[in-house]
Backbone as a printed PyTorch tensor [residue, N CA C, xyz], in Angstrom:
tensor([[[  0.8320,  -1.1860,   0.0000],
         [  0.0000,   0.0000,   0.0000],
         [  0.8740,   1.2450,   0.0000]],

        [[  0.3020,   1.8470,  -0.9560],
         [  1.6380,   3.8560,  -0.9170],
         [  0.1650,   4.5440,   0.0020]],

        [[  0.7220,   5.9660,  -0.0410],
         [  0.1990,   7.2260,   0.2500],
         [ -0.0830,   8.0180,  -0.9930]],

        [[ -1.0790,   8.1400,  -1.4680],
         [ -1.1530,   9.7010,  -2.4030],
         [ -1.7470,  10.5910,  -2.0530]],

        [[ -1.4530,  11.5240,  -2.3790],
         [ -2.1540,  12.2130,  -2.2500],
         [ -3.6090,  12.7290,  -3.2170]],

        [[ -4.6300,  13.3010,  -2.8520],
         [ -5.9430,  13.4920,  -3.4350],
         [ -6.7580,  12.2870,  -4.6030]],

        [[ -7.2510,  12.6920,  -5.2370],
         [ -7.9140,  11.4630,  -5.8150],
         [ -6.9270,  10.2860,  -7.1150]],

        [[ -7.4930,   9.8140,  -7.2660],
         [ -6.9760,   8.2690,  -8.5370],
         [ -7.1150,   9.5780,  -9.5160]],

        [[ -5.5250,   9.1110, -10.3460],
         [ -5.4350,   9.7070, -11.8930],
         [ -6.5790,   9.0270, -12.8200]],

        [[ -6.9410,   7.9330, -12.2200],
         [ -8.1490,   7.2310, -13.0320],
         [ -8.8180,   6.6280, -12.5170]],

        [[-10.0700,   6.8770, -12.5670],
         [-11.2000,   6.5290, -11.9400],
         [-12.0650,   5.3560, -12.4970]],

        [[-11.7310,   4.5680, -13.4470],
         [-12.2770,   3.6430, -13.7800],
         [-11.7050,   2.5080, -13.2520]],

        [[-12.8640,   1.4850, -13.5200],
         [-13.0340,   0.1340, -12.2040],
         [-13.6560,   0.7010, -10.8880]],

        [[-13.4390,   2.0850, -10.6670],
         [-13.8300,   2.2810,  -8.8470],
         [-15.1910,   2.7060,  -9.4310]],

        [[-16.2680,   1.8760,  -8.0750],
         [-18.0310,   2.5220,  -8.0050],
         [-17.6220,   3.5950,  -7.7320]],

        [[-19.0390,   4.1560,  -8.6030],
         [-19.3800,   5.3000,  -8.7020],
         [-19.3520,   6.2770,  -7.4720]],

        [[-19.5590,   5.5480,  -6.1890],
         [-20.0590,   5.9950,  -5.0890],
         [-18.6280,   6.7430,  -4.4380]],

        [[-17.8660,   5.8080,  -4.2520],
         [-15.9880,   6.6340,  -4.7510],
         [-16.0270,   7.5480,  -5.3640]],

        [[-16.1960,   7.5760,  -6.6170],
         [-15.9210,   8.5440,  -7.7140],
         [-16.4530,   9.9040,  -6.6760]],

        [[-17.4980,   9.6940,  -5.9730],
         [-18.6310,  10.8180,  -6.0670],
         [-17.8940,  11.5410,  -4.8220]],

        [[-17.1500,  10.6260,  -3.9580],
         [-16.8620,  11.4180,  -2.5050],
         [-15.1610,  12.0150,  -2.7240]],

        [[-14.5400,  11.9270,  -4.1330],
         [-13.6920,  12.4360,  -4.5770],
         [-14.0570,  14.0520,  -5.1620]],

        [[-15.1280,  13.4700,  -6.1930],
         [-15.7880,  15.2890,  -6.6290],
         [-16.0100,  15.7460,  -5.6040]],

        [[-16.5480,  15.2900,  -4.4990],
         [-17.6490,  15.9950,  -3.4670],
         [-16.2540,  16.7300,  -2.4900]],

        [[-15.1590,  16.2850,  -2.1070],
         [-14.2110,  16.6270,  -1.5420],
         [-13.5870,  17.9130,  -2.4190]],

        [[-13.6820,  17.3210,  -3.3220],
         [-12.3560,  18.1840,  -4.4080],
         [-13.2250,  19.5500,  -4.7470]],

        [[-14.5660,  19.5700,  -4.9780],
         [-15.5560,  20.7400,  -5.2310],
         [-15.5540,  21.5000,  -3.6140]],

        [[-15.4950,  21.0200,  -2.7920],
         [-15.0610,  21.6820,  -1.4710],
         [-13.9880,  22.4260,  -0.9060]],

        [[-12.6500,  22.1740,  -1.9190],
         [-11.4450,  22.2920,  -1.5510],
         [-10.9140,  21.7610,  -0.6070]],

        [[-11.2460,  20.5500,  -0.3660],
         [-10.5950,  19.5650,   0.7760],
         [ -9.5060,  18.6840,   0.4410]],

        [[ -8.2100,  19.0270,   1.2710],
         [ -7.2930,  18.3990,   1.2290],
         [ -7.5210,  16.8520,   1.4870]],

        [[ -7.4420,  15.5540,   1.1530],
         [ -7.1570,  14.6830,   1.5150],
         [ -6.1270,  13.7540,   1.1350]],

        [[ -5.8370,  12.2290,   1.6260],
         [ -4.3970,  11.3930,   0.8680],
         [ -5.3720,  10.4240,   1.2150]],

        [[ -5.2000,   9.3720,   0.2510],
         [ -5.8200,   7.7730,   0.3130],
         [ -4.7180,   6.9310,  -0.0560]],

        [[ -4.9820,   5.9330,   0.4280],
         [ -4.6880,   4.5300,  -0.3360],
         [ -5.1420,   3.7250,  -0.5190]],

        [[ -4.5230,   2.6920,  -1.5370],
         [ -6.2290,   1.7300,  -2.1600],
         [ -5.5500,   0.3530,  -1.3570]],

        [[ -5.9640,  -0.3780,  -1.2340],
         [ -6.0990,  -2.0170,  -0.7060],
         [ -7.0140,  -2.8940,  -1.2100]],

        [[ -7.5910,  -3.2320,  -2.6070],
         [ -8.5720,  -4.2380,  -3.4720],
         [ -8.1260,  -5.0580,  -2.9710]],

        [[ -6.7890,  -5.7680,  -2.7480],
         [ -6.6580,  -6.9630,  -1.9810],
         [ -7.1690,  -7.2160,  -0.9450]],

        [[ -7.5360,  -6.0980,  -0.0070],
         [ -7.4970,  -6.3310,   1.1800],
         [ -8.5580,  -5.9520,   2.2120]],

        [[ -9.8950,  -6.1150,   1.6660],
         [-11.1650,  -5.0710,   1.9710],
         [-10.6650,  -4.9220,   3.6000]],

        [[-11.1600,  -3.5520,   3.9070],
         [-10.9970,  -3.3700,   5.3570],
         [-12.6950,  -3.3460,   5.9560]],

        [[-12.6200,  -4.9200,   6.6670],
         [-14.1180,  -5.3250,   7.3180],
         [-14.2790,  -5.1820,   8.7480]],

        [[-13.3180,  -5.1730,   9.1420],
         [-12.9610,  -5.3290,  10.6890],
         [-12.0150,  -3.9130,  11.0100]],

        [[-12.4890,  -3.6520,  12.6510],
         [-11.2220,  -3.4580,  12.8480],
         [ -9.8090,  -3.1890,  13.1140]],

        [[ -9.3220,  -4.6400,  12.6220],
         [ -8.4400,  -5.3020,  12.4310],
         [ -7.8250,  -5.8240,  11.1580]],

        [[ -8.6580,  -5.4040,   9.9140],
         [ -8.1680,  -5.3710,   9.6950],
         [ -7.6360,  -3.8000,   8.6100]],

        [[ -8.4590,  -3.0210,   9.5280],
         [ -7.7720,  -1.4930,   9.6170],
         [ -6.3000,  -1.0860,   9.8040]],

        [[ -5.8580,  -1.9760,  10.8800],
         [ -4.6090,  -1.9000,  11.7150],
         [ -3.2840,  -1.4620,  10.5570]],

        [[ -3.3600,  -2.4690,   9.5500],
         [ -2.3130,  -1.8460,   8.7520],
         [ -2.4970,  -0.8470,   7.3030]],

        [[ -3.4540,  -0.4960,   7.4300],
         [ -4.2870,   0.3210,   6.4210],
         [ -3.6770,   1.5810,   7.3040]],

        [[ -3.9180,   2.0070,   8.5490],
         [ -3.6290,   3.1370,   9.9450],
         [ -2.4770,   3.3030,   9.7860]],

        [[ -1.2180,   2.3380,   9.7550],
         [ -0.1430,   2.8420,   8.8830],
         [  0.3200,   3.1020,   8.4110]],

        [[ -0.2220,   3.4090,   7.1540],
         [  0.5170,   3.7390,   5.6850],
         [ -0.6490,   4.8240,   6.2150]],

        [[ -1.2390,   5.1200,   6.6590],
         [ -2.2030,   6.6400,   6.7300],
         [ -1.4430,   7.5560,   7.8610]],

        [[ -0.7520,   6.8590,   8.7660],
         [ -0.5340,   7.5720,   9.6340],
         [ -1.4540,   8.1040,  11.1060]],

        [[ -2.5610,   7.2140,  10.6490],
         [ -3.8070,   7.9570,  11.5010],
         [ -5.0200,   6.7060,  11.9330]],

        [[ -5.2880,   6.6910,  12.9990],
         [ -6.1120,   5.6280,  13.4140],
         [ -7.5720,   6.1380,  12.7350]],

        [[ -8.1430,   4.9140,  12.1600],
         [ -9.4500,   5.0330,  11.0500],
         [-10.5010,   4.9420,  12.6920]],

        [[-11.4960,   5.8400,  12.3390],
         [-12.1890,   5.5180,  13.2000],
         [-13.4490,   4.1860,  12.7520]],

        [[-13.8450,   3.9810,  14.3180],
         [-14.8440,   2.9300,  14.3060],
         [-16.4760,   3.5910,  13.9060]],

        [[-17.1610,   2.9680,  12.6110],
         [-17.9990,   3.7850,  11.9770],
         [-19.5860,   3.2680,  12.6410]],

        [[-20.1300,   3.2900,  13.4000],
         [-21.4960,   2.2860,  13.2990],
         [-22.7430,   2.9240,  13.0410]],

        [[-23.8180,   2.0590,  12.2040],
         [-24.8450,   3.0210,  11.8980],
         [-25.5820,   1.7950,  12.7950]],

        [[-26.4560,   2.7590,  13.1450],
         [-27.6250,   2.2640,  14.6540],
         [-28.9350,   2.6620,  14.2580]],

        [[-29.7130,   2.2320,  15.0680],
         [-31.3040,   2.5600,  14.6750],
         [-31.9320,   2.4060,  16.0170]],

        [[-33.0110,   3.1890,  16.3880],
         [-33.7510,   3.1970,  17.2720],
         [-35.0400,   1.5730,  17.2600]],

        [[-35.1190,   0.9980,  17.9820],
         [-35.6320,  -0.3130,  18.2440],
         [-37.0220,  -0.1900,  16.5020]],

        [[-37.7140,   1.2240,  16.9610],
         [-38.6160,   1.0060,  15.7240],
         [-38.5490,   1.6730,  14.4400]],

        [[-36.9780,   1.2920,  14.3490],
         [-36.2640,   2.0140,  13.3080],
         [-36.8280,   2.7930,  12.1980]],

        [[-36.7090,   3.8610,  12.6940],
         [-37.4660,   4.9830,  12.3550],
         [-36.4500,   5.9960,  12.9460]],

        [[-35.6820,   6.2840,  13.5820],
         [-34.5670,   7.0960,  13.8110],
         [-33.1160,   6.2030,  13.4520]],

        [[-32.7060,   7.3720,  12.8890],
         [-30.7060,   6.2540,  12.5850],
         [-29.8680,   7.6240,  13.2810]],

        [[-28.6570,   6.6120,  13.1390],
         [-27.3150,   7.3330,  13.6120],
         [-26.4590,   6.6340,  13.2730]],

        [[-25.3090,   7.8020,  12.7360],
         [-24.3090,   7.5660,  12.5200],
         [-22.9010,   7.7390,  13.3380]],

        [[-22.6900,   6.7710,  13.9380],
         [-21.7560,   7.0360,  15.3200],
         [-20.0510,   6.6250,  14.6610]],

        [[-19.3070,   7.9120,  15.1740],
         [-18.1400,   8.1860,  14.9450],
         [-16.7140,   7.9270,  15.8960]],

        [[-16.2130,   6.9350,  16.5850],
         [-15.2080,   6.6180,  17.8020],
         [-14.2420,   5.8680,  17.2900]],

        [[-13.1880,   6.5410,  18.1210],
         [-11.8630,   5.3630,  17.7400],
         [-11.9680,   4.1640,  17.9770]],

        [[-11.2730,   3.8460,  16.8930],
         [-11.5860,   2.2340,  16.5470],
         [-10.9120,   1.3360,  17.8910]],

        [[-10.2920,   1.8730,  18.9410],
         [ -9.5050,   0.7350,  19.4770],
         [-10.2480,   1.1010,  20.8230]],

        [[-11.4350,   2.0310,  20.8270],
         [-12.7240,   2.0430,  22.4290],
         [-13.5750,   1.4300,  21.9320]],

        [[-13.8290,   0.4450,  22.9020],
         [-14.7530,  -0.2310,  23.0380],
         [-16.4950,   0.2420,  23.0810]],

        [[-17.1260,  -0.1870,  21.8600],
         [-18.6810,   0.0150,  22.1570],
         [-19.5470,  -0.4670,  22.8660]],

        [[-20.1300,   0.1680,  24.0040],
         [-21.2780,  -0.0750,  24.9010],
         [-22.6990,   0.5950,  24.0920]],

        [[-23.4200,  -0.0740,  24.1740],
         [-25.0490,   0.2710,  23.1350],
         [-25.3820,   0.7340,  24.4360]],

        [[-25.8050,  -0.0040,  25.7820],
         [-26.0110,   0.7200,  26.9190],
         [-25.5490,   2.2380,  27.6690]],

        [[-24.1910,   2.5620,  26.7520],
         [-23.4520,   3.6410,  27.3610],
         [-24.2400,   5.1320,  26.6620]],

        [[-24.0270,   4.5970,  25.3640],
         [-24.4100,   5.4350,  24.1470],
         [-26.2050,   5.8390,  24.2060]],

        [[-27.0690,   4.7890,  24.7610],
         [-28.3640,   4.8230,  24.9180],
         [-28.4910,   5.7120,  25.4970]],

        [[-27.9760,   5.7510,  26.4210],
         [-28.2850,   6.3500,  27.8520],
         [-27.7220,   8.0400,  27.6770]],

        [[-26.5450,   8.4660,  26.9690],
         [-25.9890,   9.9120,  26.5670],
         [-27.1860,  10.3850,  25.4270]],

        [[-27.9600,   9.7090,  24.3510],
         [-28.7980,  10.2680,  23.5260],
         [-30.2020,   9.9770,  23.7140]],

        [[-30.3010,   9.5000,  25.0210],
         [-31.8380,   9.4940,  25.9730],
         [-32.6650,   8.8740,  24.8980]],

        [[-31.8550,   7.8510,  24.4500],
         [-32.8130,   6.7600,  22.9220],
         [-32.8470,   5.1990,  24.0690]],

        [[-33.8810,   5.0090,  23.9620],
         [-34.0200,   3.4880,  25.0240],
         [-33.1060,   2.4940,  23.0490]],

        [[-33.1890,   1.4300,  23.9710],
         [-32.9070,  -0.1180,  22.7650],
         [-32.3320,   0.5870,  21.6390]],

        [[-30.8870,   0.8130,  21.4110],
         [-29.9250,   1.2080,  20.0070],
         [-29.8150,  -0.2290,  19.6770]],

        [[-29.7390,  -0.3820,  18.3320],
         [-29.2700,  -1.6250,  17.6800],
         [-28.4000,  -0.9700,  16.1270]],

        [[-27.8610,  -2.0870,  15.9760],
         [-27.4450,  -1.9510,  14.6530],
         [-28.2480,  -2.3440,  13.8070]],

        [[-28.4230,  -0.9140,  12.6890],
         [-29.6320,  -0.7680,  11.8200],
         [-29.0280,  -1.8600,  10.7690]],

        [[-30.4090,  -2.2280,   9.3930],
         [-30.5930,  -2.8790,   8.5920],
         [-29.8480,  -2.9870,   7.2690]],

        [[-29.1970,  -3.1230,   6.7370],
         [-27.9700,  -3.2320,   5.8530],
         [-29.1180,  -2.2910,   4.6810]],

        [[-30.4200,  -2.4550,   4.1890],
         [-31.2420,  -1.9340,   3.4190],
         [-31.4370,  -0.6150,   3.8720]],

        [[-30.7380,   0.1730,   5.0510],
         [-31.1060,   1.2510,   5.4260],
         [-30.1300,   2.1570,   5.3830]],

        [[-29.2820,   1.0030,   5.4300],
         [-27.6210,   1.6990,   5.3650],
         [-27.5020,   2.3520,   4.0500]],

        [[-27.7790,   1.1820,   2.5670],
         [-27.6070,   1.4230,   1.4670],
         [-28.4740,   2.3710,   1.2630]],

        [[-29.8980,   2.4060,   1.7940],
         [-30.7410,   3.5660,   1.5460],
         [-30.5540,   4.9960,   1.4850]],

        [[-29.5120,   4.9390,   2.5630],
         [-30.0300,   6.6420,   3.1190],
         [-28.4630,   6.7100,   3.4100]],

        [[-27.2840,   6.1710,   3.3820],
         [-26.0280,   6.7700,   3.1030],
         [-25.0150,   6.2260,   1.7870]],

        [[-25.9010,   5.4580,   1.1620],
         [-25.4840,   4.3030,   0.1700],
         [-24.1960,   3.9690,   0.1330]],

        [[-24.3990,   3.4490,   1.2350],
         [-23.0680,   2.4830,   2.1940],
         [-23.2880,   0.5910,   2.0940]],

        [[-22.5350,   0.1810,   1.8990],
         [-22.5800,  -1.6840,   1.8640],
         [-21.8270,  -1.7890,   3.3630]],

        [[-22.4480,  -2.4960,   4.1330],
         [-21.4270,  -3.3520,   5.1360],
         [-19.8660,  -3.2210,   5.0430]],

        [[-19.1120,  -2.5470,   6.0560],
         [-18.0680,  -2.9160,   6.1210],
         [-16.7490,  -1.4410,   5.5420]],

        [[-18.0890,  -0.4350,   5.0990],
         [-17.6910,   0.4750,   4.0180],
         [-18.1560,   1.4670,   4.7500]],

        [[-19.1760,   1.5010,   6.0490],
         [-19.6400,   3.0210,   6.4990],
         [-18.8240,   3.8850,   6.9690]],

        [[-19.1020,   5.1670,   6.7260],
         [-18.3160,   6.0530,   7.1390],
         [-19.3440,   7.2710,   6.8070]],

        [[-18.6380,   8.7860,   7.2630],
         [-18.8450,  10.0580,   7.6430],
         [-19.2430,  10.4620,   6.3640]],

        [[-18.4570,   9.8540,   5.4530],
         [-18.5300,  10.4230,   3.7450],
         [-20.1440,   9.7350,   3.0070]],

        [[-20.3070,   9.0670,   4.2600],
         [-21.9780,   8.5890,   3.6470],
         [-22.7060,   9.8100,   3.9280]],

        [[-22.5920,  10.5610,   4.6130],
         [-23.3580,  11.3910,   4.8040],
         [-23.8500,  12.8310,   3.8350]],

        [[-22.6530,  12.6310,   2.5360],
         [-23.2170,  13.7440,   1.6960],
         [-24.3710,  13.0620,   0.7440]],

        [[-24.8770,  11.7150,   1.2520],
         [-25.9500,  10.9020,   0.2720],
         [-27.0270,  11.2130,   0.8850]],

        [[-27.3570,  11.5970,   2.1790],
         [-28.3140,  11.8880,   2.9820],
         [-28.9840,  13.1840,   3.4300]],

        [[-29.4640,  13.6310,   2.0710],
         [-29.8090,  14.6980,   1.6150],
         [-31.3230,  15.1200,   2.5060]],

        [[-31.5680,  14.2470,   2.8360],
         [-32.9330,  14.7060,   3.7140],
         [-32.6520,  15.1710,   5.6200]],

        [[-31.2730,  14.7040,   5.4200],
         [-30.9080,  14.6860,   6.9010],
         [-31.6350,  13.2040,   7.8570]],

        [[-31.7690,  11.9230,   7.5810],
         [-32.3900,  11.3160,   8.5320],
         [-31.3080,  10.9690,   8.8690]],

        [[-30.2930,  10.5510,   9.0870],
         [-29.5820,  10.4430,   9.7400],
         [-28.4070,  11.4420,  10.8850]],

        [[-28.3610,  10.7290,  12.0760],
         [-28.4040,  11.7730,  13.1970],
         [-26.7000,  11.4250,  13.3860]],

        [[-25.8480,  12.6560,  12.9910],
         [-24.0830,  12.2980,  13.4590],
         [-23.9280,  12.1380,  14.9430]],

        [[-23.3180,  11.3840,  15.6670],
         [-22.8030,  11.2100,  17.0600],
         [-21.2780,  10.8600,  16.3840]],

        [[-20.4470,  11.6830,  17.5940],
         [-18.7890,  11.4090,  17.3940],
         [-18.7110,  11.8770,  19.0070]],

        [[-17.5280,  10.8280,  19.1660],
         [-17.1830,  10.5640,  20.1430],
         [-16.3670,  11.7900,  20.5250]],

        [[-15.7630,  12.6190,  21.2240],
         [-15.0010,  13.5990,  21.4860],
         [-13.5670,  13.0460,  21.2010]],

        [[-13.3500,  12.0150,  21.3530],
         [-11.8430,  11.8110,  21.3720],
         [-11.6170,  12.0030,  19.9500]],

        [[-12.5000,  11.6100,  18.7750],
         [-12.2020,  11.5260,  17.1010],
         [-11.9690,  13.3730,  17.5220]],

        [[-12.9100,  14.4700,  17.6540],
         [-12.6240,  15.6270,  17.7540],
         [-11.2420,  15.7850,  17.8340]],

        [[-10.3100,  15.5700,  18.9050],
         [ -9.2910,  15.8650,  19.6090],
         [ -7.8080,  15.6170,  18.9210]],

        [[ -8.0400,  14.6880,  17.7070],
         [ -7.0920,  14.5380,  16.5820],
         [ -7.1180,  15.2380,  15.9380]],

        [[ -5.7150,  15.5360,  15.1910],
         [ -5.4280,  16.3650,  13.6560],
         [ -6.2690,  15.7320,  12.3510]],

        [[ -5.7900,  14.3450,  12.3920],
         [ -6.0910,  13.9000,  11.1530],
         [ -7.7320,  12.8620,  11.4730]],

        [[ -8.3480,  12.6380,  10.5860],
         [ -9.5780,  11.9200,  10.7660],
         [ -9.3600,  10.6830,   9.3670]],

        [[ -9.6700,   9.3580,   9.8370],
         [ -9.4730,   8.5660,   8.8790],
         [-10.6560,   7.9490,   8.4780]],

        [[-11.3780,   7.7180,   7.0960],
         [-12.3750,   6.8430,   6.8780],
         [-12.3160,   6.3440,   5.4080]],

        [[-13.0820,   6.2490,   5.2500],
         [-13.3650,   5.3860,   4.0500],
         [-14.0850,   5.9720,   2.6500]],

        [[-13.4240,   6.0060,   1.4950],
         [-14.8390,   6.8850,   0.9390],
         [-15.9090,   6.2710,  -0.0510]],

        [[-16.6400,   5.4260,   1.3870],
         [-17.6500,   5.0340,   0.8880],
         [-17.7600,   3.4400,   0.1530]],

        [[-16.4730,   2.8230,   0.3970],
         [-16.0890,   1.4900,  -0.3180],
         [-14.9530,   1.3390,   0.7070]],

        [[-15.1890,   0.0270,   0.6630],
         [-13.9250,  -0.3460,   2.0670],
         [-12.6270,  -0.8370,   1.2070]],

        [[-12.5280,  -1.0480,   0.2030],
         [-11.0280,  -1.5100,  -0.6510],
         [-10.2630,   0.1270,  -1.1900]],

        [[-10.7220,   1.2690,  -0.3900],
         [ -9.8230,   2.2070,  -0.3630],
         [-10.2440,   2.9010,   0.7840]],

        [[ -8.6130,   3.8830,   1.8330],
         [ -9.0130,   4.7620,   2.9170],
         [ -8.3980,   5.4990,   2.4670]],

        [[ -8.9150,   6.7140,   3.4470],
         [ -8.3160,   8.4700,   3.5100],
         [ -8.0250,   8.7370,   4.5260]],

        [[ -7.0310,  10.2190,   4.4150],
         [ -7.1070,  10.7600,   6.0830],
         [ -7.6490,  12.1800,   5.2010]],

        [[ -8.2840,  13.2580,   6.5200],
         [ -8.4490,  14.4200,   5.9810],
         [ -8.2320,  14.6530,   7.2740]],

        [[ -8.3360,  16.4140,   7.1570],
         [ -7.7640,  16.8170,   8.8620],
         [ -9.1930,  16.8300,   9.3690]],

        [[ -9.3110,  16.8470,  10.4700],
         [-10.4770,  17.0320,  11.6530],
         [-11.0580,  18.0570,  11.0220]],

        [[-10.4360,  19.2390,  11.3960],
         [-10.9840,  20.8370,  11.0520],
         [-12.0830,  20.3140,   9.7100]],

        [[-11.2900,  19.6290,   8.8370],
         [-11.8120,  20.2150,   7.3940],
         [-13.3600,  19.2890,   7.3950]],

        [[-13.3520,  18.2900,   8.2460],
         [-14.5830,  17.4060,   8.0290],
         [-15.9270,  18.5480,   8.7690]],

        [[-15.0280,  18.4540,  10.1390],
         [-16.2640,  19.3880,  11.1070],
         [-16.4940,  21.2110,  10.5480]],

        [[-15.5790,  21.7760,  10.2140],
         [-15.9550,  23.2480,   9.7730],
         [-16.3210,  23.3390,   7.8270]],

        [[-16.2810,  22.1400,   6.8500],
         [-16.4190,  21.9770,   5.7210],
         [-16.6980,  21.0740,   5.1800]],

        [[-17.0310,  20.1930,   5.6320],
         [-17.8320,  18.6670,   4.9460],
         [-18.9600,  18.6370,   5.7190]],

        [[-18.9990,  18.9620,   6.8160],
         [-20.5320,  18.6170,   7.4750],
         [-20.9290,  20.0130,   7.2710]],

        [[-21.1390,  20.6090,   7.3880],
         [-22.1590,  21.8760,   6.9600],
         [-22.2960,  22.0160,   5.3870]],

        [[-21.3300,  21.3930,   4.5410],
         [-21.6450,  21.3340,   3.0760],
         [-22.9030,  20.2930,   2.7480]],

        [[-23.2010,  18.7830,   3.7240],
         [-23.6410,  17.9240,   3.8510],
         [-25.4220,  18.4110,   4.3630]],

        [[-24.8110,  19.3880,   5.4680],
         [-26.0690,  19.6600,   6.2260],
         [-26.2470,  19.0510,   7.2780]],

        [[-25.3750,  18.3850,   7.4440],
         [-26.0060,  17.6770,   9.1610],
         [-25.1990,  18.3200,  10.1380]],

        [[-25.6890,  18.3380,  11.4030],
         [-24.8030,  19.0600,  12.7790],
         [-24.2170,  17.4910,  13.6890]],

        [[-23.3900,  17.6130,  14.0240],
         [-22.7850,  16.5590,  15.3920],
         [-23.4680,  16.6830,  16.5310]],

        [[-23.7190,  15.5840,  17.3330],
         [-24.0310,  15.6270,  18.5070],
         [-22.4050,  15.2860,  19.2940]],

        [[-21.7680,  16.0830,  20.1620],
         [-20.8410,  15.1680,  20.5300],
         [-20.5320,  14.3020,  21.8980]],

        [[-20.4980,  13.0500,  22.2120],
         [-20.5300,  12.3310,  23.5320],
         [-19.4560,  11.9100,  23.8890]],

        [[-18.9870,  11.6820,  25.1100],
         [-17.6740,  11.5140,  25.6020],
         [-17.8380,  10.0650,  26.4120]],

        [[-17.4090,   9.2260,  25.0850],
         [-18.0130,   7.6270,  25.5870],
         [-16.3750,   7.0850,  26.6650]],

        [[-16.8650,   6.5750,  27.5340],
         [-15.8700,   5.6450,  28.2040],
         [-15.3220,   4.4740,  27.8490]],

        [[-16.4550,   3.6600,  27.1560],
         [-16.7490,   2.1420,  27.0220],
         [-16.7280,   0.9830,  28.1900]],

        [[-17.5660,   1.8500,  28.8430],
         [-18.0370,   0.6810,  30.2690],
         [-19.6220,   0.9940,  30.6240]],

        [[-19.9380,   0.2420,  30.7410],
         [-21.4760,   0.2540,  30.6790],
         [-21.8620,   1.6200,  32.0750]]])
């Protein structure tokens, strides 16, 4: 795996959905660097761990959740190496029963596949149903690592540029919670 910087000199073979969070960055003026891994989808993770190296930057842990009568979602943002409590997180966004939402809801409303969610789903979610939660500690870094939108390539972009220029380009606001990971 290298480092480049900003998008593929060529964009063919990569979904569309890639393609789109490259324009969507680059029409923003957002700095970012990726690297690709087709060998090596990042599903876990673990197997993030050496993807975080050649980035320089721990990828955060992405989960999309749903309220029991799923009808509310969220998109929750924490470093990948704290542990998730559904009980911890319930209880900071006064939502009884969080679960992990429906793979058909994911693709719906951030047109994300398993294994591929991330922050950059969120310029697909044009109506706003989905609700951002980030953990304070992702805040507290320079660099922010995810995915854009396909797990056989990652990015880093800086913090600043996601929270003061990708999410207000997007339209959604952060909630932010300061998870422990102990019930």
């Amino acid at each position: 795996m290298e480092l480049f910087r900003g998008r593929p000199a060529d964009c063919r073979g990569r979904l569309e959905r890639e393609t789109r969070v490259y324009d969507y960055l680059d029409r923003l003026g957002i700095e970012y660097w990726r690297t690709d891994h087709f060998d090596m989808p990042a599903m876990t993770m673990e197997d993030c761990e050496k993807i975080d190296a050649v980035l320089g930057v721990l990828i955060c842990k992405n989960l999309f959740l749903c309220n029991r009568q799923k009808t509310d979602f969220y998109l929750l943002l924490m470093p990948g190496d704290k542990p998730f409590r559904t009980k911890e997180l319930s209880k900071k966004l006064g939502v009884s029963r969080l679960s992990f939402a429906p793979e058909d809801a994911m693709l719906e409303l951030l047109d994300i596949q398993p294994g591929a969610v991330s922050v950059m789903g969120l310029m697909n979610d044009a109506l706003g149903r989905v609700r951002l939660v980030v953990d304070g500690d992702v805040l507290r870094q320079e660099y922010f690592g995810c995915h854009p939108c396909v797990n056989t390539s990652s990015m880093k972009l800086l913090t600043r540029d996601v929270v003061e220029k990708y999410l207000p380009a997007t339209g959604h606001e952060m909630t932010v919670v300061e998870l422990t990971g102990e019930d």
